[in-house]
N, C-alpha and C positions, 0 to 999 in steps of 0.2 A: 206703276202703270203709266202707260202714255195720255199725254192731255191735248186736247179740242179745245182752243177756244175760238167760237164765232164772234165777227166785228160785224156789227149787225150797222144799218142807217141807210140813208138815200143816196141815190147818184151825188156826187162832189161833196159830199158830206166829209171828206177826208178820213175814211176808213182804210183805205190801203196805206198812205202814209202815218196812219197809226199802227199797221200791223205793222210795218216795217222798222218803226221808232220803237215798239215795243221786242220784237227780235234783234236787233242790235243792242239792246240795253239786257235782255237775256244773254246773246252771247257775248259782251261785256264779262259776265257774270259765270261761262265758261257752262251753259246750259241751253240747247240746241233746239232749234226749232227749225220748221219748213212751212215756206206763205205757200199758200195754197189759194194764188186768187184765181175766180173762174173766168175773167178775162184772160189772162194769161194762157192757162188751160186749154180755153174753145173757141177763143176769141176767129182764131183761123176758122176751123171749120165751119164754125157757126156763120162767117160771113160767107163761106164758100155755100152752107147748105142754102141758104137764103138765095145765094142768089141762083143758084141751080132750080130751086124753084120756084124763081122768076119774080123773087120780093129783092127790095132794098137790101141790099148786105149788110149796110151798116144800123137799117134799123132797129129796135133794143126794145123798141115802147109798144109796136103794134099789137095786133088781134093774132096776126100771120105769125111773129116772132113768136109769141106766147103759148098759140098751139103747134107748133111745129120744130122748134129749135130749143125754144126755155128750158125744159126739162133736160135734155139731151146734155145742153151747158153746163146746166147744175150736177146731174149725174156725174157726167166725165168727171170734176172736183171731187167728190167723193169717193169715187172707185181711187182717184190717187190719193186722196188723205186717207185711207180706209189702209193703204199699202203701207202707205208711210208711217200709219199707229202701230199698225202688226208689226213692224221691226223696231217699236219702241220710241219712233221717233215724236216728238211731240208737233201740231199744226196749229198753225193761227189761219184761218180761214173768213176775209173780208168779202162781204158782202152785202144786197139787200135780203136775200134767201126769204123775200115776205112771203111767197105760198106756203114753206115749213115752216112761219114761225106760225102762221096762222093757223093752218091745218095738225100744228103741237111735233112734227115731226123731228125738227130740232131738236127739242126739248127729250129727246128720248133715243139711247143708245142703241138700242134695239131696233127700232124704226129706222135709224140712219148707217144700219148695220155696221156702228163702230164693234173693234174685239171690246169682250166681255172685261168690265173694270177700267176701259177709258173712264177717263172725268174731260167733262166737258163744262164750260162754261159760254156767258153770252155778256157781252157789251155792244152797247149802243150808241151811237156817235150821232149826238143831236146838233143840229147845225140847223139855223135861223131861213127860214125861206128866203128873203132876199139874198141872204149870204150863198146860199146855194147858186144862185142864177149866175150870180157874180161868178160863182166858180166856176160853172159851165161853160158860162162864156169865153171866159179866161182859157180854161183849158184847148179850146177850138179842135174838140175829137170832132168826126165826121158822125158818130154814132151819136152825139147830142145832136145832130141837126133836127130832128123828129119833135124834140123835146121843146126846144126853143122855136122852134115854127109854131109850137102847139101849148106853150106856157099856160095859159087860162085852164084847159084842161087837163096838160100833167100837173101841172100845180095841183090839184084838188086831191091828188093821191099820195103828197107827199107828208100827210099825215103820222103819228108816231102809228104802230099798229099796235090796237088793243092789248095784244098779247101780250107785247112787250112789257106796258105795265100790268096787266094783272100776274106776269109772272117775276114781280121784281125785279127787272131785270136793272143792272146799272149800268146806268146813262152818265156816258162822261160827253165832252165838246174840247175842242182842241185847244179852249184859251187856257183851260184848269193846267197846275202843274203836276205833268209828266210822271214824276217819280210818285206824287199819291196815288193817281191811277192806277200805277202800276202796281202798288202795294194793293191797293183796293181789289186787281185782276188778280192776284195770286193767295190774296185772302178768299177768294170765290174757290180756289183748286186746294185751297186749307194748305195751303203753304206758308 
């Protein structure tokens, strides 16, 4: 059966460039996967619906963003990873996805209408608050501007979420080496 893994963590947390270190050392290994980031995915529209109605295209953090485009982002990723299981193909899917890790929908095949006998697993990619900023900054997307204008207050939510540890989830960071992690991710799919 096809496998799900979520890369779960915060903006610049470096979850995309672990899905991506992890799918090249996969197909190294001549076993195939598909990133499924929802940047990638919505990124367009989602600036397009924004600003069509009359918000910030690029902002990510608002009240507006969260009820009007959020969900819409995150769907679109799963209607394609949901395609991309049913022909067997396996996803590695980088995100924060904190409202389903929260509200358990993640956590559950069913809920996230994967086919029947996906395995699904979840890592977390903990990265140091100052180190995060540092990224942010670094990187100079237009869709952190919100964040970095408003540091005092996204900072206070860049908390691990609950869930995360009450469902044991494992928590790697990008200085650990590479090849245990990865053993560690394919011990979770009992590979």
């Amino acid at each position: 059966m096809a496998k799900a893994l979520f890369v779960l963590g915060q903006a610049a947390s470096g979850k995309t460039q672990f899905a991506r270190k992890f799918i090249k050392a996969q197909l190294k290994k001549k076993h195939a996967w598909c990133l499924m980031d929802k940047d990638t995915s919505g990124a367009r529209l989602s600036e397009a619906l924004m600003r069509t109605l009359g918000f910030n295209p690029n902002d990510k953090d608002s009240i507006e963003y969260k009820e009007h485009v959020r969900d819409l982002e995150y769907q679109a990723c799963l209607d394609i990873a949901r395609e991309q299981l049913r022909l067997g193909l396996n996803v590695v899917l980088p995100g924060p996805w904190t409202k389903e890790v929260n509200d358990g929908t993640l956590f559950d095949i069913d809920k996230l209408g994967f086919p029947f006998g996906t395995k699904i697993a979840h890592v977390y990619v903990d990265t140091p608050l100052d180190e995060l900023q540092k990224r942010i900054i670094n990187r100079k997307k237009t869709r952190d501007e919100w964040k970095l204008n408003n540091w005092s207050e996204y900072s206070k939510c860049l908390l691990m979420p609950q869930a995360i540890r009450d469902r044991n989830t494992l928590i790697i960071n990008n200085k650990q080496e590479f090849e245990r992690q990865e053993r560690e991710i394919l011990r979770l799919f009992k590979l």
